[in-house]
BASE-973867 format. One record per residue (C-alpha): x, y, z; residue in one letter. Coordinates in steps of 0.05 Angstrom, whole numbers, plus 5000, padded with zeros to 4 digits. Each point is the difference from the previous one (the first is absolute). Layout:
<loses>
@px=X&py=Y&pz=Z&code=A
...
</loses>
This chain:
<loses>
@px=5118&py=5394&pz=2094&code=X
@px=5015&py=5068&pz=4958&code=X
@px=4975&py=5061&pz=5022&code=X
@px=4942&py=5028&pz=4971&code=X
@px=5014&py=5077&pz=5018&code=X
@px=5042&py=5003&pz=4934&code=X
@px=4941&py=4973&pz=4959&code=X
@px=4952&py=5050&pz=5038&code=X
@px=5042&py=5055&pz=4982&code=X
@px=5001&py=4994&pz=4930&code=X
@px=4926&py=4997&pz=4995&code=X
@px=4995&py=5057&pz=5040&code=X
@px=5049&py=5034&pz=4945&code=X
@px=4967&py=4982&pz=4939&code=X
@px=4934&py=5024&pz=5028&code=X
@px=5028&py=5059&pz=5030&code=X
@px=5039&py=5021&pz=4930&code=X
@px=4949&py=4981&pz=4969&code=X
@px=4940&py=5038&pz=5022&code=X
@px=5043&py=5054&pz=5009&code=X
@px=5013&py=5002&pz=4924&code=X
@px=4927&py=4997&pz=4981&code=X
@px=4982&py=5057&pz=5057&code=X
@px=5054&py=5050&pz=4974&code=X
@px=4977&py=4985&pz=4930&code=X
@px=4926&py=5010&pz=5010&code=X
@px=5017&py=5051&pz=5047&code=X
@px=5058&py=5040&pz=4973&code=X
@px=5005&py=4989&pz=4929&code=X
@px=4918&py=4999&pz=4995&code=X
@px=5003&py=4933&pz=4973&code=X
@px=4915&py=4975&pz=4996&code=X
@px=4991&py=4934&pz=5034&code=X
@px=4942&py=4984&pz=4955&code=X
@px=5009&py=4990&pz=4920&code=X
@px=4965&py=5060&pz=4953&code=X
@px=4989&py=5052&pz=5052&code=X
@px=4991&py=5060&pz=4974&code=X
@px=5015&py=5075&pz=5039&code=X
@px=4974&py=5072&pz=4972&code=X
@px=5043&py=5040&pz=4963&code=X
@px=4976&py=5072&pz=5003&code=X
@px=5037&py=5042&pz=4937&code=X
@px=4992&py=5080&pz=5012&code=X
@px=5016&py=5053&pz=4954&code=X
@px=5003&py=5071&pz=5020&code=X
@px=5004&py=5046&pz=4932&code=X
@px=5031&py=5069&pz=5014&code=X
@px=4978&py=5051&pz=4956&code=X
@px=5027&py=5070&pz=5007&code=X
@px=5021&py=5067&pz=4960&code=X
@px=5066&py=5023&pz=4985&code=X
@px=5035&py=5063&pz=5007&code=X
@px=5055&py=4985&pz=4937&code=X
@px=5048&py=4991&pz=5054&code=X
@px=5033&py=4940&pz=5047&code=X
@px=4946&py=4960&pz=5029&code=X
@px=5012&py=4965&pz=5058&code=X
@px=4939&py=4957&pz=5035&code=X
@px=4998&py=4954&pz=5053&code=X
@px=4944&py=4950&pz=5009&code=X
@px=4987&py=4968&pz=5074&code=X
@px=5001&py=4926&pz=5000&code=X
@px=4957&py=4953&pz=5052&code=X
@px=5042&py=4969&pz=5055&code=X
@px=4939&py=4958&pz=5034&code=X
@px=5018&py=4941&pz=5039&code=X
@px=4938&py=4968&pz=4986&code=X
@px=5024&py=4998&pz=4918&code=X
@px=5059&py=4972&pz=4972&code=X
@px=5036&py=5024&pz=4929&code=X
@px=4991&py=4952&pz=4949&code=X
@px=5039&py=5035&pz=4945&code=X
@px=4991&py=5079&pz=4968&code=X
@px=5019&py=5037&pz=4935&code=X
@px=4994&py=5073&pz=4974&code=X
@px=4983&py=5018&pz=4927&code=X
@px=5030&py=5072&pz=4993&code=X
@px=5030&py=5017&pz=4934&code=X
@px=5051&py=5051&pz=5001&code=X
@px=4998&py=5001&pz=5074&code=X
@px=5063&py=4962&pz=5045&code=X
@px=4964&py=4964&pz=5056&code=X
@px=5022&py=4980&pz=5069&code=X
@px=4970&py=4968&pz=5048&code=X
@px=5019&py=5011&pz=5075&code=X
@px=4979&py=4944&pz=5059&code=X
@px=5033&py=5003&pz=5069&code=X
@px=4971&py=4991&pz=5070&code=X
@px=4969&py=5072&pz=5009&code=X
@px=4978&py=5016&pz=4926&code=X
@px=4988&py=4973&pz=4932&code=X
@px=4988&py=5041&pz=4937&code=X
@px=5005&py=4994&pz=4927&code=X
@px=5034&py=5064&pz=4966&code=X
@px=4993&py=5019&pz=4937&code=X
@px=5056&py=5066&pz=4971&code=X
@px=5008&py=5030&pz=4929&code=X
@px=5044&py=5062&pz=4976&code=X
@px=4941&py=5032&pz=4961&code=X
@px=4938&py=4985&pz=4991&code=X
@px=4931&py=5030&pz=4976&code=X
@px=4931&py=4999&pz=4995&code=X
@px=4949&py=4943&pz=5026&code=X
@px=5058&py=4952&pz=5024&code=X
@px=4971&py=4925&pz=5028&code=X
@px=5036&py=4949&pz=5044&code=X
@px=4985&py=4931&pz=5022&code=X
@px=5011&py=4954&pz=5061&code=X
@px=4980&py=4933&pz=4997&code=X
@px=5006&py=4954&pz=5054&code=X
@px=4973&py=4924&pz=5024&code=X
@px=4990&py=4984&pz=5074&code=X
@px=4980&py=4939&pz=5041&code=X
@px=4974&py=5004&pz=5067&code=X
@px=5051&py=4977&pz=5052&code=X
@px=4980&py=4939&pz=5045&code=X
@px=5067&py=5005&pz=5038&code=X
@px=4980&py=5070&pz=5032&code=X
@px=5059&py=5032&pz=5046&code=X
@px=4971&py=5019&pz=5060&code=X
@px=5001&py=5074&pz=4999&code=X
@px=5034&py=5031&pz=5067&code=X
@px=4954&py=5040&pz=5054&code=X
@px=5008&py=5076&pz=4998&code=X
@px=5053&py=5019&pz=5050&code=X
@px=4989&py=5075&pz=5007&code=X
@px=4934&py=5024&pz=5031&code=X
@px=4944&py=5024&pz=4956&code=X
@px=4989&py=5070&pz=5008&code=X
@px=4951&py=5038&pz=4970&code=X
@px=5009&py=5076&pz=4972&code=X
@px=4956&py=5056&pz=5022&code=X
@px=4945&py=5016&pz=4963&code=X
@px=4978&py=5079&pz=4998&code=X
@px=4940&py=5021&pz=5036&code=X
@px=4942&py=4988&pz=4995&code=X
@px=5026&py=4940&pz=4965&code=X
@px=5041&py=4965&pz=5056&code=X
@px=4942&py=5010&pz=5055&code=X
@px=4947&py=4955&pz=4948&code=X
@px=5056&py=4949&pz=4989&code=X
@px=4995&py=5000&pz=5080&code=X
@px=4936&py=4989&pz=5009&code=X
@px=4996&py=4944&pz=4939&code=X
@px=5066&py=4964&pz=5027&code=X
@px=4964&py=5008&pz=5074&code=X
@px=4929&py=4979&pz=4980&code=X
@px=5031&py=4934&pz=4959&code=X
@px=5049&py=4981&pz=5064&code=X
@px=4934&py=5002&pz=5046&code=X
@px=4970&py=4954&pz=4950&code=X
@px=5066&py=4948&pz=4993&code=X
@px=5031&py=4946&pz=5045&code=X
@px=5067&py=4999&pz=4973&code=X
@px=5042&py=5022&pz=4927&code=X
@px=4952&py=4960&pz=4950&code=X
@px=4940&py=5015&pz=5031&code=X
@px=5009&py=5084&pz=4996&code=X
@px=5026&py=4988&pz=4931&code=X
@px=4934&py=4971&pz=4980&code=X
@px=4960&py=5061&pz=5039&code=X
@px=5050&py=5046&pz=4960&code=X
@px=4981&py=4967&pz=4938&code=X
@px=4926&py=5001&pz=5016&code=X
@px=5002&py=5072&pz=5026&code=X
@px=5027&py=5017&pz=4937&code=X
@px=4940&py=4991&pz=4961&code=X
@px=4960&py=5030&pz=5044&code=X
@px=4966&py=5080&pz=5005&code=X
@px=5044&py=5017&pz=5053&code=X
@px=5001&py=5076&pz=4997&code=X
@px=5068&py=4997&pz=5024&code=X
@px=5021&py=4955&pz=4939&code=X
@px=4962&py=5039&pz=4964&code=X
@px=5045&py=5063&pz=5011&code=X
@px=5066&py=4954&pz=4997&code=X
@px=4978&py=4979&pz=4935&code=X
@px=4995&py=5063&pz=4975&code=X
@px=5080&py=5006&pz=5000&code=X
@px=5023&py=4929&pz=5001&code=X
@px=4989&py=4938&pz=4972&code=X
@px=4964&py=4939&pz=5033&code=X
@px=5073&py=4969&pz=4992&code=X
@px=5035&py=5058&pz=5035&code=X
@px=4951&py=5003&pz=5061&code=X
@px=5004&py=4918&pz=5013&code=X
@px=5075&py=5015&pz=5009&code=X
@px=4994&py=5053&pz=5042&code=X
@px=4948&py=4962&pz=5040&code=X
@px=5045&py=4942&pz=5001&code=X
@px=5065&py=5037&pz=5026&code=X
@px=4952&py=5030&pz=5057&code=X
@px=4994&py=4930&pz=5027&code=X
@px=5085&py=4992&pz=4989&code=X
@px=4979&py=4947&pz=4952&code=X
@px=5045&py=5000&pz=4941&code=X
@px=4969&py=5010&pz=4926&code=X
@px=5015&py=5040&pz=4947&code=X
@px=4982&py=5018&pz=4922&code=X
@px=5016&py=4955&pz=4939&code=X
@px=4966&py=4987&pz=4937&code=X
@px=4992&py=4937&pz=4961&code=X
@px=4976&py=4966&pz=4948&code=X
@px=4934&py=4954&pz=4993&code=X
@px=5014&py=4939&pz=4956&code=X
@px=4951&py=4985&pz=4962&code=X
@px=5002&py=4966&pz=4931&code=X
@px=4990&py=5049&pz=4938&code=X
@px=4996&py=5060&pz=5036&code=X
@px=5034&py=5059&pz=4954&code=X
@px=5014&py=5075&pz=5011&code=X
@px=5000&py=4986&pz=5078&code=X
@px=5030&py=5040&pz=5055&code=X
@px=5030&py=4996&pz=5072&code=X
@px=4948&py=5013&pz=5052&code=X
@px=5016&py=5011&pz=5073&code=X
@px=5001&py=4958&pz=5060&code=X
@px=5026&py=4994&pz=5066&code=X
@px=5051&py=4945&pz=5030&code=X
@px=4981&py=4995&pz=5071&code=X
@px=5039&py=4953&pz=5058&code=X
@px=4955&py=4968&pz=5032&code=X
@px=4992&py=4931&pz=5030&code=X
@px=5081&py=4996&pz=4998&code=X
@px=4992&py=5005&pz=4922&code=X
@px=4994&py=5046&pz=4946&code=X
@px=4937&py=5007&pz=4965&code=X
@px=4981&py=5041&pz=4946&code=X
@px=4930&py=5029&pz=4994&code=X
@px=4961&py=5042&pz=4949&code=X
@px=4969&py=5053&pz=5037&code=X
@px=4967&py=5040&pz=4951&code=X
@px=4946&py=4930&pz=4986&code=X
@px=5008&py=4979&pz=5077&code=X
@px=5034&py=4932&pz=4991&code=X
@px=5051&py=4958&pz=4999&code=X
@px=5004&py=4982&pz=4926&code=X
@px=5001&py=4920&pz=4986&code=X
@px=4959&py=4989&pz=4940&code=X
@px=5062&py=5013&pz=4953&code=X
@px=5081&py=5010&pz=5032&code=X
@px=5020&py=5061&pz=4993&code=X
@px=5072&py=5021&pz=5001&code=X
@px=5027&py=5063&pz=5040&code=X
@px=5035&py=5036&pz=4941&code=X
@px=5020&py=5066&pz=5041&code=X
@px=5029&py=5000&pz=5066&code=X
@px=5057&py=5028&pz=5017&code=X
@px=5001&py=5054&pz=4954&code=X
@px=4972&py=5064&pz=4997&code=X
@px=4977&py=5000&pz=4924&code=X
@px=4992&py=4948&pz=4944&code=X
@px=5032&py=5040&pz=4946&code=X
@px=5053&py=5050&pz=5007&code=X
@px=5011&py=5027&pz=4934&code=X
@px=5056&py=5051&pz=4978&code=X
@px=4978&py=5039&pz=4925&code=X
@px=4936&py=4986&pz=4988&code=X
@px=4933&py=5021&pz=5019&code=X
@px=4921&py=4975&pz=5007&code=X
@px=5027&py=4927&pz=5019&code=X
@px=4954&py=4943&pz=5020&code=X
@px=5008&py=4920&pz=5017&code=X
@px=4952&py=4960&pz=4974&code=X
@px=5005&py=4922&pz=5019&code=X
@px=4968&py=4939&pz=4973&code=X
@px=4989&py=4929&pz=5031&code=X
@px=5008&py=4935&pz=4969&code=X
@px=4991&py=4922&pz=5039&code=X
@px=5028&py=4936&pz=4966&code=X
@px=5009&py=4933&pz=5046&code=X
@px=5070&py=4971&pz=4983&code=X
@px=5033&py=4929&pz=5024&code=X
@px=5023&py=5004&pz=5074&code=X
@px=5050&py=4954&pz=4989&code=X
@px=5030&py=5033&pz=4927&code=X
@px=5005&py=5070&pz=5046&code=X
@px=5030&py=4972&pz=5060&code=X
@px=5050&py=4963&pz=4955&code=X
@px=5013&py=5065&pz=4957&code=X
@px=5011&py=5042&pz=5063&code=X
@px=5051&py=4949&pz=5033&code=X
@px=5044&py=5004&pz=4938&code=X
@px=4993&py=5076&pz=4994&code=X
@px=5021&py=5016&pz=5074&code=X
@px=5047&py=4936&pz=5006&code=X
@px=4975&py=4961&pz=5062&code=X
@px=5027&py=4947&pz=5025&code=X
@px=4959&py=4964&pz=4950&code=X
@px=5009&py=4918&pz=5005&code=X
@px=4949&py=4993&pz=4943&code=X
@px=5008&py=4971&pz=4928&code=X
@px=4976&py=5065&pz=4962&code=X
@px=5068&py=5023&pz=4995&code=X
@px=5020&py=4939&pz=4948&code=X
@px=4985&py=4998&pz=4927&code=X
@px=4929&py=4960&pz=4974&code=X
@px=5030&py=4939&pz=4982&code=X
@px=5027&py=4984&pz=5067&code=X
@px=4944&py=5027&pz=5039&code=X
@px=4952&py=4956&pz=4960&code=X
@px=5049&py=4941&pz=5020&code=X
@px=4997&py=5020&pz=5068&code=X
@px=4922&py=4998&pz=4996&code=X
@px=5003&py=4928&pz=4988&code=X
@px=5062&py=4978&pz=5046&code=X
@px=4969&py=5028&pz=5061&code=X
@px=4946&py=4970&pz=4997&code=X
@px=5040&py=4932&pz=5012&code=X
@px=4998&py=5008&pz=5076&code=X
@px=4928&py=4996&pz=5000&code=X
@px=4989&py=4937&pz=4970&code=X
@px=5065&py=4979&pz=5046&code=X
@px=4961&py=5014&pz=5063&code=X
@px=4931&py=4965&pz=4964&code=X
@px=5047&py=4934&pz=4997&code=X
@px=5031&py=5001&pz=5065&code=X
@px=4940&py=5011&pz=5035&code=X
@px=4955&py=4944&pz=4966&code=X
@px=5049&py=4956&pz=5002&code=X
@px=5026&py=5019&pz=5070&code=X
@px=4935&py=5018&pz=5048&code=X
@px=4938&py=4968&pz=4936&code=X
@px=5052&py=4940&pz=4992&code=X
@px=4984&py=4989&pz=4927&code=X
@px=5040&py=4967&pz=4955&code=X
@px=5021&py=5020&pz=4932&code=X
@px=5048&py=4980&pz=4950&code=X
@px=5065&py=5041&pz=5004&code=X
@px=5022&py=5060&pz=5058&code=X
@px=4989&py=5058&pz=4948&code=X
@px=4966&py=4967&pz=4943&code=X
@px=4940&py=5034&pz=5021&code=X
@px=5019&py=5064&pz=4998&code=X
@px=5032&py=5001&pz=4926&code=X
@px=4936&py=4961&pz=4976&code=X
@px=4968&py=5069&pz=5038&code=X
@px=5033&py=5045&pz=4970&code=X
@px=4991&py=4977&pz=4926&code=X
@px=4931&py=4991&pz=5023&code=X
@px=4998&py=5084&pz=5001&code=X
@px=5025&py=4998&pz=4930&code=X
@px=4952&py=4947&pz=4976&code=X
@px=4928&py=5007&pz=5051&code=X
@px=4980&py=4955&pz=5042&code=X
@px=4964&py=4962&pz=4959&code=X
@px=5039&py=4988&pz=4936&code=X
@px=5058&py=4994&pz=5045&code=X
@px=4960&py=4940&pz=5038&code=X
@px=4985&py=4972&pz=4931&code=X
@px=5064&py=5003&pz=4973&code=X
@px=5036&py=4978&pz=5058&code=X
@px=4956&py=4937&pz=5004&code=X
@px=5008&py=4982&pz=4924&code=X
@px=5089&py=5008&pz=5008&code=X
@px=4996&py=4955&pz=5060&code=X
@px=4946&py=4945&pz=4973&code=X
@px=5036&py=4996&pz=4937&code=X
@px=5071&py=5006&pz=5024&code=X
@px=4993&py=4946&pz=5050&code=X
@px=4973&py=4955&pz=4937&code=X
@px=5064&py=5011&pz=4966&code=X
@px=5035&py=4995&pz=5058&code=X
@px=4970&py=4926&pz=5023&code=X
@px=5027&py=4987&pz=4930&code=X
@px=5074&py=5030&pz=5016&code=X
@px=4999&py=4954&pz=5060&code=X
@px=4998&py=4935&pz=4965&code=X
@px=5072&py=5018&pz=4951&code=X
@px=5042&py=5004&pz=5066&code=X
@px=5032&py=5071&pz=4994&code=X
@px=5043&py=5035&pz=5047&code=X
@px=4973&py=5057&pz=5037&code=X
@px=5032&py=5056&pz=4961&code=X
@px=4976&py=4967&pz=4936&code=X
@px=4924&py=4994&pz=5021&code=X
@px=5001&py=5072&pz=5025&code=X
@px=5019&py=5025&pz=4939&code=X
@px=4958&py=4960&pz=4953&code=X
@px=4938&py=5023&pz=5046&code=X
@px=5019&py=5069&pz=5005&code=X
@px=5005&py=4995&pz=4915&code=X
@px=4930&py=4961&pz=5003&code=X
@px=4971&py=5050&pz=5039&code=X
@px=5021&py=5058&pz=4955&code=X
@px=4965&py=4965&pz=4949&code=X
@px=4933&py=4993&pz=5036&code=X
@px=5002&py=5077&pz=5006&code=X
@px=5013&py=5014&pz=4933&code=X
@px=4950&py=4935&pz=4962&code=X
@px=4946&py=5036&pz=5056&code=X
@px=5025&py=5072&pz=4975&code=X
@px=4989&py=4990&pz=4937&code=X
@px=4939&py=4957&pz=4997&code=X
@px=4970&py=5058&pz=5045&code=X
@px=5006&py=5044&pz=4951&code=X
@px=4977&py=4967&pz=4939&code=X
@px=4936&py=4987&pz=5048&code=X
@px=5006&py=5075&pz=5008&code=X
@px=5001&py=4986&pz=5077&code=X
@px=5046&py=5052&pz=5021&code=X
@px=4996&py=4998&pz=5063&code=X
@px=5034&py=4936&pz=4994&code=X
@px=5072&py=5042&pz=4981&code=X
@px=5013&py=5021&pz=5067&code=X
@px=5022&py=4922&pz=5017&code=X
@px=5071&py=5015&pz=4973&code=X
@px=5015&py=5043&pz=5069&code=X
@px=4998&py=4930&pz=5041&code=X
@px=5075&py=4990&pz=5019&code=X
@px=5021&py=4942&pz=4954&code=X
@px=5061&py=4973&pz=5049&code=X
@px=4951&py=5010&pz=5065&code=X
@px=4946&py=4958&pz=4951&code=X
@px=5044&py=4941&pz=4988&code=X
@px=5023&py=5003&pz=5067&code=X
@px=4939&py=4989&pz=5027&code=X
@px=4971&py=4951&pz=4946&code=X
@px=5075&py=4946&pz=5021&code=X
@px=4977&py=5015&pz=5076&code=X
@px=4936&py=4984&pz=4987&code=X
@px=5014&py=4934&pz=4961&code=X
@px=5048&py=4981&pz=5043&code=X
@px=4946&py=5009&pz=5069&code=X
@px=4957&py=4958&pz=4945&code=X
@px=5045&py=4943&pz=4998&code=X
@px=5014&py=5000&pz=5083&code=X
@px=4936&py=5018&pz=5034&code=X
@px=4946&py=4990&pz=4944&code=X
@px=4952&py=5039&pz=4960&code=X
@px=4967&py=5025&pz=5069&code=X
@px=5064&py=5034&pz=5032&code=X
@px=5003&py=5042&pz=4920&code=X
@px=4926&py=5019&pz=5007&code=X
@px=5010&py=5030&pz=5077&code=X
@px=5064&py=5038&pz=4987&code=X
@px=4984&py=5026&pz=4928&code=X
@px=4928&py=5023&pz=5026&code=X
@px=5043&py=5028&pz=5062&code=X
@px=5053&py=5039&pz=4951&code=X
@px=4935&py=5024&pz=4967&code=X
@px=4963&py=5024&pz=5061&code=X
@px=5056&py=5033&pz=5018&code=X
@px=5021&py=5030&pz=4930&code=X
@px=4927&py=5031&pz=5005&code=X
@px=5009&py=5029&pz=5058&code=X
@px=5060&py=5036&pz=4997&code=X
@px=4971&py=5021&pz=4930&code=X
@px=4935&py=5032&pz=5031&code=X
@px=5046&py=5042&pz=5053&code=X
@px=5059&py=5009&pz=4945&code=X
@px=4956&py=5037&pz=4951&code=X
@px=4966&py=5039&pz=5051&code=X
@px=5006&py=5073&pz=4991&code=X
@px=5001&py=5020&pz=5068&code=X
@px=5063&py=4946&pz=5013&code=X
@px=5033&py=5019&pz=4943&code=X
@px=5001&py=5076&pz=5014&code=X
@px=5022&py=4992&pz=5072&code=X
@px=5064&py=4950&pz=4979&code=X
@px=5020&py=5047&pz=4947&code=X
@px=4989&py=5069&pz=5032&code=X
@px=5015&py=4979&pz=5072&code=X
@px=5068&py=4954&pz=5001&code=X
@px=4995&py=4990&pz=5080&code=X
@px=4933&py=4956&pz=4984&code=X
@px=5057&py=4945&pz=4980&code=X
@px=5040&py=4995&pz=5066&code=X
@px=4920&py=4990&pz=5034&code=X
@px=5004&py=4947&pz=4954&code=X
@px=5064&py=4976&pz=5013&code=X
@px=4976&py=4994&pz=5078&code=X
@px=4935&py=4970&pz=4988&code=X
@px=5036&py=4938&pz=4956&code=X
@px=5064&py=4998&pz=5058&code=X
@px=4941&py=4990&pz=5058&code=X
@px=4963&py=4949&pz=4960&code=X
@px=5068&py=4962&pz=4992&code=X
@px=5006&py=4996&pz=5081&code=X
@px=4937&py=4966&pz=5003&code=X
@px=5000&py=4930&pz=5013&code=X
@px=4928&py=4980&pz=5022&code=X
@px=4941&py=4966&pz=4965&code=X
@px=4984&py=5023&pz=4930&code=X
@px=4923&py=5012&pz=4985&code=X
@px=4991&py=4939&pz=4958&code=X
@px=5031&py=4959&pz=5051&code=X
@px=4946&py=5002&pz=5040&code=X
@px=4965&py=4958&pz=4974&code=X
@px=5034&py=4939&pz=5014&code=X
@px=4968&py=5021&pz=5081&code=X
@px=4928&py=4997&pz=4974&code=X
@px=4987&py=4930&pz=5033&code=X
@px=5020&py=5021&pz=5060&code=X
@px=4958&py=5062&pz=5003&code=X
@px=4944&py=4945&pz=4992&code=X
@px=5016&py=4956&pz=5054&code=X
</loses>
């Protein structure tokens, strides 16, 4: 008896390849497991308006490097101006130079984010957080606040929260820091007391149709083993609408060379854009290891659309005729008969099928009685059923039942194929045998129809080619089994009862 190990291995494979093609997909690439899902697009444009000095201008804008956000695309509309823009791991910028230049001089930066669902985890601080020393009397009331929140706290998030709380509050000594600092500057401070790491940013709220906004201040804070970012100035952790750190590593947003009285003015925008028609777009831009289709012209992607969705209706057949045990007329029959079934409906497609076959097998009781050869009888029913499509075509339309048109995607051959089987099962096992397996190709037709045109399917065997060597394993288990099919069982109903 042969071993079964190589068998089990190659399921193994296929399942292992496999899912391992749809995870990096969904995973990597971004690829949505679920037709139509749509993902916020966030477009920001920050307008630069500044006077020149009728010299060389030279200004560079601070970009956003957030984690949380990733870069959709970006463009700058400066006339007159040569543009570059700068991106490496410790800075990004946008810089904007001209020889001369005078008078009101505006410049614009326009650029379309996506939040990132693939966040990096960001590394731990690895130096110690050490706070600087305040003058006096300044450093003694940071003291006493740092002191009177600790007393209050049982660990890091707790005296964050009395910080945050004591912040808002009459405390004289706040009261005298806040005559010199900001509420920003002295949760820092108080922080670094505690050797817990934070430190100033400023970012952007996102929030649809804002115009003329500006960065405010906040504070990115390690706590809980992760960074968080909180707005001190309203005492909370903003969550109603993202917001996107715009400045953090760098000490200014503009640094501008020839001009004076500058300001940077932004405005938000939200549209919701196709999941799958970004992920796609960004795997072609960066060049992943993409195994999709989106890479071939329309014409054979469309033909793709329809070929892959062969397997299905493969693994429909196997397993009702393998584990259901139904019987149907033909090994793949079905699953053409399914397929033109997309192009018709279901239900002109059950109509039209039905009238081929009734009338075909007419003609072809006729056929029997001349004593043809094979080849002969194929062809004349293959030419007989051409002509049922096209009498039915074009009685459809003078009826001005269009819906009646779509016959003409039934595959002829496959049609005549089926009608000679059919006669032939006729003439062998009787009218009864015809009626079981034509009602069984139809059943089965149906079915592979219903799961064929289902969106859901026909995303995942199109955008996720691992989904067919799943397939591929379900249909080789099914043909290992050699035990009772479903419909079998019947024939042990009288012993049930005894």
């Amino acid at each position: 008896m042969a071993s079964r190990t190589p068998f089990l291995l190659l399921i193994i494979t296929l399942i292992v390849i496999g899912s391992g093609s749809i995870y990096y997909r969904h995973t990597e690439m971004g690829i949505p497991l679920t037709a139509g899902e749509q993902i916020d697009i966030w477009q920001i444009e920050a307008t630069v308006e500044f006077s020149a000095r009728n010299n060389a201008v030279n200004a560079t804008l601070t970009l956003p490097q957030d984690p949380h956000f990733e870069l959709v695309d970006e463009f700058t509309a400066s006339p007159a101006y040569g543009v570059q823009v700068i991106r490496n791991e410790e800075t990004a910028e946008a810089i904007w130079s001209k020889r001369e230049a005078v008078g009101r001089q505006t410049l614009y930066y326009q650029a379309s984010y996506k939040q990132n669902n693939n966040l990096p985890e960001q590394p731990a601080p690895e130096d110690e957080a050490v706070a600087d020393v305040l003058p006096e009397p300044y450093q003694t009331s940071a003291n006493i606040l740092a002191e009177l929140a600790y007393e209050k706290s049982g660990n890091n998030s707790f005296y964050v929260l009395q910080v945050l709380d004591l912040l808002n509050s009459s405390n004289q000594n706040l009261v005298l820091l806040n005559s010199k600092y900001s509420k920003t500057d002295i949760f820092v401070h108080l922080m670094k007391l505690m050797k817990i790491h934070a430190y100033p940013v400023k970012g952007l709220v996102l929030e649809d149709g804002r115009r003329n906004q500006q960065l405010f201040p906040m504070v990115k804070i390690y706590v809980k083993d992760k960074w968080q970012i909180f707005n001190v100035e309203e005492n909370s952790l903003a969550e109603e609408f993202p917001i996107i750190v715009w400045q953090e590593n760098a000490p200014s947003l503009l640094d501008l060379e020839g001009g004076i009285n500058s300001k940077v003015l932004f405005a938000i925008s939200h549209r919701s854009d196709s999941a799958l028609s970004d992920a796609t777009t960004m795997a072609l831009k960066d060049d992943y290891l993409d195994l999709g289709l989106y890479s071939l012209p329309l014409a054979e992607q469309n033909m793709f659309k329809g070929i892959l969705l062969l397997p299905i209706g493969a693994l429909v057949v196997v397993f009702l005729r393998v584990i259901i045990g139904l019987k149907c007329s033909g090994t793949f029959m079905p699953i053409l008969i399914a397929t033109s079934f997309i192009q018709t409906e279901l239900v002109n497609g059950l109509v039209g099928f039905i009238l081929i076959v009734a009338i075909g097998l007419l003609i072809r009781s006729y056929l029997s009685r001349l004593n043809l050869l094979l080849v002969s009888r194929i062809s004349t029913v293959v030419i007989v059923v051409i002509g049922i499509i096209v009498l039915s075509t074009v009685f459809a339309f003078r009826l001005g039942l269009t819906e009646a048109l779509t016959i003409t995607f039934f595959p002829m051959v496959i049609m005549a194929w089926t009608i000679e089987r059919m006669s032939i099962l006729w003439e062998e096992e009787g009218g009864k045998e015809v009626l079981i397996q034509g009602s069984g190709s139809l059943i089965v037709a149906v079915i592979a129809y219903l799961l064929m045109d289902n969106l859901l399917i026909r995303h995942w065997v199109f955008n996720f080619l691992g989904v067919h060597l799943l397939i591929m394993a379900g249909i080789l288990l099914m043909g290992q089994y050699t035990g009772y099919r479903l419909l079998e069982l019947k024939r042990f109903t009288p012993m049930a009862e005894d």
